[in-house]
Residue, then its C-alpha position, 0 to 999 in steps of 0.5 A: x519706741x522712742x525715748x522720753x524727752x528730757x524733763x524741763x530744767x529745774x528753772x522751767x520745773x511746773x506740775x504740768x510740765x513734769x506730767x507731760x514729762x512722765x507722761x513720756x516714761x509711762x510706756x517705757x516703764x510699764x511695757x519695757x520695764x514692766x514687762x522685763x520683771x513680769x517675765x522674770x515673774x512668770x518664769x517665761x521660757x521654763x517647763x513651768x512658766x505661768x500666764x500673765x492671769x496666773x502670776x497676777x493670783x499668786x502675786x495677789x494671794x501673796x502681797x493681799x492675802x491673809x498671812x500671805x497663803x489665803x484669799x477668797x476667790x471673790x477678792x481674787x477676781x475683784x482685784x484682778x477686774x481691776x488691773x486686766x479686762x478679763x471675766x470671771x470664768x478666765x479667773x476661774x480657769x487660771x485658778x484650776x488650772x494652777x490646782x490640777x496637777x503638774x503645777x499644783x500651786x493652789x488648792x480651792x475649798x469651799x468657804x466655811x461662811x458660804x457654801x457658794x465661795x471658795x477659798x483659795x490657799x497655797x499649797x507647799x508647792x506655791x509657796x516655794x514658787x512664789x519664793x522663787x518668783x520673787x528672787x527671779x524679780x529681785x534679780x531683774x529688778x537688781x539688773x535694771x538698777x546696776x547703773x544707778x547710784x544709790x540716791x537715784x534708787x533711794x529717791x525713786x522708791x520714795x518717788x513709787x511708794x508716793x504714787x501708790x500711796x496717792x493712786x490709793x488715796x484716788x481709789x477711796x475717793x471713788 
């Protein structure tokens, strides 16, 4: 994949001229990047390692949960429409197979407040994996970022907790 021009001078600096810019890192970060931390994420290699669908569960029930344990599977499926093209049978079918053993991560039970529902809840088992998922990132993460100075880091991070925030700010406005 070729690498991304230079971006414009500070003199030549426009908006559109730094979206054509990032535009070009686009494929870069989340396919070179991107992909390096996800199989970091998803242990690729190991006895245990878990699907692209599996790691975006825990990561999901982790970070959106309720106390980091606990989601509705309803919720889970929702959010995981929205980030892959992919149906709610193979949702289903990565919760359950995360479930059974020898993975044992999840268990699934019924919602008190509807019988049609399912919780879905971390067992000892995937809280300890996710720990370990979340080092194995770290550490990725920590690899990529050896040869930058720290106010490269420290502004990117602003740089990424403002394209959340202004991709949150989008999907209100929806």
């Amino acid at each position: 994949m070729p690498t991304p021009k230079t971006p414009p001078a500070a003199s030549a600096f426009t908006r559109p001229a730094a979206a054509q810019s990032l535009l070009g890192y686009f494929y870069p970060i989340h396919y070179k990047a991107g992909i390096k931390v996800e199989d970091a994420l998803r242990n690729k290699g190991a006895p245990d390692e878990l699907s692209r669908h599996q790691v975006a569960v825990l990561w999901h029930i982790h970070s959106a949960g309720e106390g980091g344990t606990t989601m509705r599977r309803k919720d889970i499926e929702q959010s995981l429409r929205a980030w892959f093209e992919i149906s709610g049978a193979a949702i289903t079918k990565a919760i359950r197979s995360m479930a059974a053993e020898p993975l044992a991560l999840v268990t699934q039970e019924e919602d008190p407040r509807s019988a049609r529902e399912k919780i879905v809840r971390l067992t000892p088992k995937g809280e300890a994996h996710i720990a370990a998922m979340m080092q194995r990132g770290v550490a990725v993460i920590r690899e990529i970022m050896e040869p930058m100075d720290e106010t490269t880091i420290r502004e990117g991070i602003k740089f990424f907790q403002a394209i959340t925030d202004s991709v949150a700010d989008m999907e209100r406005d929806v």
